[in-house]
C-alpha positions as CSV (number, residue, x, y, z in Angstrom):
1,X,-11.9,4.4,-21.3
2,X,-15.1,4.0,-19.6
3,X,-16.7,5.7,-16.9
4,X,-19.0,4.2,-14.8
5,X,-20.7,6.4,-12.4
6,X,-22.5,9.8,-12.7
7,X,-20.9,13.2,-11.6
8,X,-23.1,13.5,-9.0
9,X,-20.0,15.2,-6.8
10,X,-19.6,17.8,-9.2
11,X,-23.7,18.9,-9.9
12,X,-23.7,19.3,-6.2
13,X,-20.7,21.7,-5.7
14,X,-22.0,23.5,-8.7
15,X,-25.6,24.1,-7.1
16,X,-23.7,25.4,-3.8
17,X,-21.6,27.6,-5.7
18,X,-24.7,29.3,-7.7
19,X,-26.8,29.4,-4.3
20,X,-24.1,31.2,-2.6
21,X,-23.9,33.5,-5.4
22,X,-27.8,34.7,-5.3
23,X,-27.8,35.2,-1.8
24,X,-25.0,37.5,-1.6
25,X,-26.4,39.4,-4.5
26,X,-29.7,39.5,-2.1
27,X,-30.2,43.3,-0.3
28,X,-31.9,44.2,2.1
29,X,-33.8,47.7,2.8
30,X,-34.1,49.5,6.2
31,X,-35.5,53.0,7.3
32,X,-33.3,54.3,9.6
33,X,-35.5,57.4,10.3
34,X,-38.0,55.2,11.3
35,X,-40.5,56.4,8.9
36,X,-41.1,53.3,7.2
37,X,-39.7,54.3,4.1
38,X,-36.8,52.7,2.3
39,X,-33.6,54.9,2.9
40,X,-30.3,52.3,2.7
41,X,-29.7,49.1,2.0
42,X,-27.9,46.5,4.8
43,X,-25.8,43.5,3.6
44,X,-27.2,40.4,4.8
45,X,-24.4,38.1,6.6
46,X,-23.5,35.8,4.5
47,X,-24.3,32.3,5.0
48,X,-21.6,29.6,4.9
49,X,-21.5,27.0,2.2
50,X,-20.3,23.2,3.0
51,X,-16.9,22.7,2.2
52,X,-17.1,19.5,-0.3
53,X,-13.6,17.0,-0.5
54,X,-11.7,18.1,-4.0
55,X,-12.1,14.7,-6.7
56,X,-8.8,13.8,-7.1
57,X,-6.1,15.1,-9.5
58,X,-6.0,12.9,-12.7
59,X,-4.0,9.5,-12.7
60,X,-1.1,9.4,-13.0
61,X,1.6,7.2,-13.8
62,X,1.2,3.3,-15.7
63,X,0.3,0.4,-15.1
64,X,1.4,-3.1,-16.3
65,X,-0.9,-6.0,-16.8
66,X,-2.0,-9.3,-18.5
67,X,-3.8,-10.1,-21.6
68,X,-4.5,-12.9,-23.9
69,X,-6.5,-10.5,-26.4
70,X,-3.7,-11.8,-29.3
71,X,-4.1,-15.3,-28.0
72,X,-1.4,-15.6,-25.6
73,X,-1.0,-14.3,-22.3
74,X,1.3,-11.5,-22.6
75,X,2.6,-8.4,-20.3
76,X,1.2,-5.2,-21.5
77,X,1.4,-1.5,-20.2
78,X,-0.5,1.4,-19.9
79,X,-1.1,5.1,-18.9
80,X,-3.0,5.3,-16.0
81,X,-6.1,6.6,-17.7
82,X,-6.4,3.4,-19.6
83,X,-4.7,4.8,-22.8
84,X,-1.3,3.9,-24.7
85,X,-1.9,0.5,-23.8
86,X,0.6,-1.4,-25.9
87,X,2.8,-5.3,-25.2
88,X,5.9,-5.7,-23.7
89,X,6.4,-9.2,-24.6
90,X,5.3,-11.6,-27.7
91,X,6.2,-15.3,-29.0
92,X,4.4,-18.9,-28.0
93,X,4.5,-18.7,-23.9
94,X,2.5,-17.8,-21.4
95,X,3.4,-14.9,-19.1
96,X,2.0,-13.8,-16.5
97,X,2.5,-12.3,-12.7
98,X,4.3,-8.9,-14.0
99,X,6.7,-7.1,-10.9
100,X,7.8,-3.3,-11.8
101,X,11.3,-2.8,-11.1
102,X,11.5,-0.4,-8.1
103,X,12.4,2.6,-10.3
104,X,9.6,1.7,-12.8
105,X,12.2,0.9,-15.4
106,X,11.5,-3.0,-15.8
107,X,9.6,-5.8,-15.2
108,X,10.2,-9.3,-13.8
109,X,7.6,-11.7,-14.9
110,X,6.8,-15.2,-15.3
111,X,7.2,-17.2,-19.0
112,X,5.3,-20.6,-19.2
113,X,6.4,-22.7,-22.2
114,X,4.9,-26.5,-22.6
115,X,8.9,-27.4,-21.4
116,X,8.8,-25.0,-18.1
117,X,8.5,-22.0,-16.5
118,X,10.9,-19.3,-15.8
119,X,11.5,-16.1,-14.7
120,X,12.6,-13.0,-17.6
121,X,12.7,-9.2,-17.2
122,X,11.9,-7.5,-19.3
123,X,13.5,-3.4,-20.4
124,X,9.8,-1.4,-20.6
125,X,11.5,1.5,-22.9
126,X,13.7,-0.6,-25.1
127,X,11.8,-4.2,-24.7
128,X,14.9,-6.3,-24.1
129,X,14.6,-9.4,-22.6
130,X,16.7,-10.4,-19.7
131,X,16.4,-14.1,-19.2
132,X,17.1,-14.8,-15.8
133,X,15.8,-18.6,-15.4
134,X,16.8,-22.0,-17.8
135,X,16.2,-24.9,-15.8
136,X,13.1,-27.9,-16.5
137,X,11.5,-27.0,-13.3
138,X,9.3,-24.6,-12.1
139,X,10.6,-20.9,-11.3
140,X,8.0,-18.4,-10.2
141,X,6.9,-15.3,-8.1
142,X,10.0,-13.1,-9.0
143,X,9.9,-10.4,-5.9
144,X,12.5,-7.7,-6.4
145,X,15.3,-6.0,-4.2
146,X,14.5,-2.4,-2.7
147,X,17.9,-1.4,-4.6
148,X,16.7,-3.3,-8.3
149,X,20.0,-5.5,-8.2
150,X,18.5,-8.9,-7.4
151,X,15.3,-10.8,-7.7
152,X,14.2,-13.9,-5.2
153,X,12.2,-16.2,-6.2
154,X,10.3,-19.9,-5.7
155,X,11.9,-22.8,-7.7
156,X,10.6,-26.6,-7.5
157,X,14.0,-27.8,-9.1
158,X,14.8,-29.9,-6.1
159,X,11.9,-31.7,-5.7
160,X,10.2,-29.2,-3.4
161,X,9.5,-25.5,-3.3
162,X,12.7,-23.2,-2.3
163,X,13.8,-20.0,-2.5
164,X,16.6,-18.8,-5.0
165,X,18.1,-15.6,-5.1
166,X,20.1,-14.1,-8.6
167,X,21.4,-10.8,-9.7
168,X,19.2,-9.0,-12.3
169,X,21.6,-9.6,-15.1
170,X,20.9,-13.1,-14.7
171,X,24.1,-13.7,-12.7
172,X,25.0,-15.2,-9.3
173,X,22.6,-17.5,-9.0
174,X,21.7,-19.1,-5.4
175,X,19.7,-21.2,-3.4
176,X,18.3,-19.1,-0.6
177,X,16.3,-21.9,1.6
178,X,16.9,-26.0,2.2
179,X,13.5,-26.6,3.6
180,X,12.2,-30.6,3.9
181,X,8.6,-29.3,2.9
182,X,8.3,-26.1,0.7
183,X,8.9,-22.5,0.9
184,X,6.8,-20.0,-1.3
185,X,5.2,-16.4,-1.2
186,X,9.0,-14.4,-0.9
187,X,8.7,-10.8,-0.4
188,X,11.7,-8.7,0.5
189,X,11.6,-6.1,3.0
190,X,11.6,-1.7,2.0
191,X,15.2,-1.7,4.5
192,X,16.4,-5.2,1.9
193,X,17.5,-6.7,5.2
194,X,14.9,-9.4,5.3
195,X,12.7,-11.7,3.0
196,X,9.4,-12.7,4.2
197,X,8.0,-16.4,3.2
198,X,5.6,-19.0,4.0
199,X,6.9,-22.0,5.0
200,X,4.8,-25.3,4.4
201,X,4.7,-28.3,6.4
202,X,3.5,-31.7,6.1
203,X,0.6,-31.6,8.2
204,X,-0.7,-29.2,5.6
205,X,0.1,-25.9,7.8
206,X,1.9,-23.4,6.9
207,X,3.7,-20.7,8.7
208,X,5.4,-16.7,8.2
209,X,9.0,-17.0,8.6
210,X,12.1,-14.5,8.3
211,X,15.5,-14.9,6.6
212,X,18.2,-13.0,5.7
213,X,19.1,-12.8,1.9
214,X,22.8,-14.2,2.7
215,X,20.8,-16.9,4.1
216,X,21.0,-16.1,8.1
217,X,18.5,-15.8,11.0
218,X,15.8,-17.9,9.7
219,X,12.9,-17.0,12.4
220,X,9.7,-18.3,12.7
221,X,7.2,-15.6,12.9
222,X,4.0,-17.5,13.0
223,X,3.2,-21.0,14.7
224,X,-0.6,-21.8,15.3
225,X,-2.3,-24.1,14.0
226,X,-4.0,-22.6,11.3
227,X,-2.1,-22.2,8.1
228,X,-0.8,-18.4,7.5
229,X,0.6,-17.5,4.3
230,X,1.1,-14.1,1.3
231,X,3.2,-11.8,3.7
232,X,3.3,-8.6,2.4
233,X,5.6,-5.9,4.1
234,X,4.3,-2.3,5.2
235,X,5.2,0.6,3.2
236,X,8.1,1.3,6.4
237,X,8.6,-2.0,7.0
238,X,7.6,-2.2,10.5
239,X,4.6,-4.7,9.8
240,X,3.9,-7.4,7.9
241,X,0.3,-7.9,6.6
242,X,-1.0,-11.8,6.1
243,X,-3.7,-13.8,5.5
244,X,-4.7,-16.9,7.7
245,X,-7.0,-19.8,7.3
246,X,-9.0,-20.1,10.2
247,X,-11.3,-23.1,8.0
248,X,-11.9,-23.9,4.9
249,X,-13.4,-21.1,2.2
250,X,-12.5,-18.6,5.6
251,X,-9.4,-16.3,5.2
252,X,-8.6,-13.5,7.8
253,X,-6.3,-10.2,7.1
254,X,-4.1,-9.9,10.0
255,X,-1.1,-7.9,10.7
256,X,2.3,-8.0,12.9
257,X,5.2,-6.6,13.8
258,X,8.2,-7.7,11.4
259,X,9.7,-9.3,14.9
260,X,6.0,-11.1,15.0
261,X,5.0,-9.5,17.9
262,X,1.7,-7.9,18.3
263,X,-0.5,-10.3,16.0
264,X,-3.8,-9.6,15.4
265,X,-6.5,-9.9,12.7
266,X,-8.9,-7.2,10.7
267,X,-11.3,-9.0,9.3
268,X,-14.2,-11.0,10.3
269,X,-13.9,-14.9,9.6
270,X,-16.6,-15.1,8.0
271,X,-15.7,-15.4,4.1
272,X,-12.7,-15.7,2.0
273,X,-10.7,-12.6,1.4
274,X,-7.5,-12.6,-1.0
275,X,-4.3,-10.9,-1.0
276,X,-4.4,-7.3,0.9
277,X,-2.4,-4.5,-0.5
278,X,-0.6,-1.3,1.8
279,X,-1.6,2.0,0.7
280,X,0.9,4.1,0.5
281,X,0.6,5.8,3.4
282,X,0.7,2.8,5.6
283,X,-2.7,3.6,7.3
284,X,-5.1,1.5,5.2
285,X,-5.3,-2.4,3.4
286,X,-7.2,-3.0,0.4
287,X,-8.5,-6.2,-1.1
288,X,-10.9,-8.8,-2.4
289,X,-13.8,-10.4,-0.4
290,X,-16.5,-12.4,-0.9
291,X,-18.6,-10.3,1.7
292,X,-22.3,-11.9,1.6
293,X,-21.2,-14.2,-0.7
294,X,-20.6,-11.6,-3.6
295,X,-17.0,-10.6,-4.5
296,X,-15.7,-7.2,-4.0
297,X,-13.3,-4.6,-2.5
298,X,-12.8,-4.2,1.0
299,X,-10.2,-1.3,2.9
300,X,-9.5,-1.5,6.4
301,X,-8.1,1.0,8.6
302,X,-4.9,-1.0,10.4
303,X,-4.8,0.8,13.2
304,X,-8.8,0.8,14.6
305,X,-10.1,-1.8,12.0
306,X,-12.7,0.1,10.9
307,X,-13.5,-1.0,7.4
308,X,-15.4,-0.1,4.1
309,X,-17.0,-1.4,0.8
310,X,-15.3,0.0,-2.3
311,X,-16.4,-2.0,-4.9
312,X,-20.0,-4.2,-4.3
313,X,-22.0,-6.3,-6.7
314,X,-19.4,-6.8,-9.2
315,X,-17.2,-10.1,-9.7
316,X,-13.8,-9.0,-8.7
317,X,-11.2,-11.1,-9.5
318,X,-7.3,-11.0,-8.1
319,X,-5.5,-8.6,-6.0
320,X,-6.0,-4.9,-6.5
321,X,-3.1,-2.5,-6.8
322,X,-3.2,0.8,-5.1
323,X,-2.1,4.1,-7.3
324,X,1.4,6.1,-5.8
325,X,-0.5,8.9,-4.5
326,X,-3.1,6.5,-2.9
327,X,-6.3,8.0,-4.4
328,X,-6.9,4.7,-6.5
329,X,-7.3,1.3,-6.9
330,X,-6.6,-0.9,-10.2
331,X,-8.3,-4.2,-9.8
332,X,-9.8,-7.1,-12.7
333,X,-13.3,-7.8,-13.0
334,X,-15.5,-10.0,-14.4
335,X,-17.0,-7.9,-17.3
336,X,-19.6,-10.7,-18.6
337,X,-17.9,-12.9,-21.1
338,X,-14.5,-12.0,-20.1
339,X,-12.2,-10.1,-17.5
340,X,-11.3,-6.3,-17.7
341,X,-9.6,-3.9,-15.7
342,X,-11.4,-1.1,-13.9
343,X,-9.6,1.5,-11.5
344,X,-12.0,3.0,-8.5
345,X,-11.1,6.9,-7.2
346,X,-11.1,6.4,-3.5
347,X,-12.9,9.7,-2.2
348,X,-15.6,9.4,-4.7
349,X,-15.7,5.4,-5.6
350,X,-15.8,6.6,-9.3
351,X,-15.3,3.8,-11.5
352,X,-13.3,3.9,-14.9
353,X,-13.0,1.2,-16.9
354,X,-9.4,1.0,-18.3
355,X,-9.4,-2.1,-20.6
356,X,-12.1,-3.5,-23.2
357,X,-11.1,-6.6,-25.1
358,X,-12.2,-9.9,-26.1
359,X,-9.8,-11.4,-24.0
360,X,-8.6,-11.7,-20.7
361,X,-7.2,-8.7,-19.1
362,X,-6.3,-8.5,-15.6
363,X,-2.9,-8.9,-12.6
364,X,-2.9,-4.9,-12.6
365,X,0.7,-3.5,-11.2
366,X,1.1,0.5,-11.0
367,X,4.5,2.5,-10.6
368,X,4.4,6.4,-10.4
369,X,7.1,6.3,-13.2
């Protein structure tokens, strides 16, 4: 583990500390005869201190994520301070895109073999594998449940991109959409009542839509004419959080309503931002832009769209993944020869470096578990 930035927080609380110290210990003499002479002493009043923002408490928590450091590209974990880092998975394929279970028990992932692509779990104490997948096509993007018990997913087994439901035990298996161009980017609601999507079209659009996981009340959500796609639901599920394409190389961050009401966008279209992730709290979106034409991290505020530079100067890579308590951001960068994972403290935009291999290290995922 690496740190990155000076303590320059801490000298400064230190210094007010001490300088409050001295000036209380400060007297002050006063004749009260009148005399001149020095007869009692008077306590100055004391003079107030600025109150400095505690750092944060120490992370917490893991934090799964991809390497090829043995070769391959395999799912590893690790504590949230970078150490115990240790693989989950092993053997010939590729895997990639890792999805904690909701109780921070498991992980869905993707397995790439030079025959196909299909979607495991796999048991983070015990390291069973749970295939879930077996067919010659494509299966990808495993999104879980709220309650853990089933997994949807994008399969390209009939042609086209769809969306396929199954039971975490591999069971029950089910085609969720029958769409004439392709559906992709499924992400199920916190209430597990709805899975958002992006539905393609010919024309090369693409739109939000709605759907029920028995397979009701598909509702369009979006319909411009720019294409709109990675919905990713609020931490209450009352909003959904997009990006849209406004031209080429341009992405915005928008939100809406889950009834698509109320659409509007955060960001400036002025450069291409990637996926944005909810804080915890709801209040705030994180994620990667190429502000000025250097990549970093952005936050915006949802509600006034006031935003902020985390992370400048560096080549960020990918998504970032917020911490539980919301005082952090994991996020892959590019460390000069190769990618590695750094984690940023929000209050003091402290930055640890969590991973140093030869390889490729990056996708960070957190759970509080």
């Amino acid at each position: 583990m690496k740190k990155i930035r000076s303590k320059t927080l801490y000298a400064l609380l230190a210094f007010g500390v001490l300088s409050t110290a001295v000036l209380a210990c400060q007297t002050i003499n006063v004749d009260l005869s009148g005399s001149g002479g020095l007869s009692e002493t008077e306590t100055p009043t004391s003079v107030p201190t600025p109150t400095l923002a505690p750092p944060p408490l120490p992370a917490s928590g893991r934090i799964v994520f991809v390497s090829n450091r043995d070769g391959k590209k395999k799912i590893y974990i690790m504590n949230a301070d970078g150490s115990d880092q240790r693989a989950l998975t092993s053997g010939d394929s590729e895997d990639e895109k890792p999805r904690w279970s909701p109780d921070g028990t498991r992980v869905a992932f993707t397995s790439r073999t030079k025959d196909n692509t299909d979607i495991y779990i796999v048991d983070v104490a015990s390291g069973a594998l749970t295939r879930l997948t077996d067919d010659p096509a494509r299966d990808s993007s495993p999104a879980w449940s709220p309650d853990g018990l089933r997994i949807v997913f994008e399969s390209f087994r009939d042609g086209n991109f769809q969306l396929y439901i199954i039971n975490a035990d591999g069971s029950g298996l089910r085609r969720l959409t029958d769409s004439a161009d392709g559906d992709t980017n499924p992400a199920w609601s916190p209430d597990g009542k709805s899975i958002a999507f992006m539905k393609s079209s010919n024309d090369l659009n693409s739109d939000i839509y709605l759907i029920s996981p028995d397979g009701s009340g598909l509702t369009g959500l979006t319909s411009d004419s720019v294409p709109d796609s990675d919905p990713v639901w609020s931490p209450d599920g009352s909003m959904i959080a997009f990006r849209s394409f406004p031209s080429q190389n341009v992405t915005d961050i928008c939100v809406m309503n889950r009834d698509g009401s109320s659409r509007r966008c955060l960001s400036n279209s002025q450069w291409e931002n990637g996926v944005p992730a909810w804080s915890p709290d709801g209040q705030s979106l994180a994620f990667r832009s190429e502000r000025g034409g250097s990549s970093g991290i952005e936050m915006i505020n949802v509600s006034d769209g006031s935003s902020k530079s985390l992370v400048t100067g560096a080549p960020v890579k990918g998504d970032p993944a917020w911490s539980p308590d919301g005082f952090r951001l994991a996020y892959q960068a590019d460390a000069g020869n190769n990618m590695e994972i750094y984690e940023i403290a929000i209050s003091t935009h402290e930055v640890t470096q969590l991973t140093q291999s030869p390889g490729f290290d990056g996708e960070p995922a957190w759970t509080l578990q």
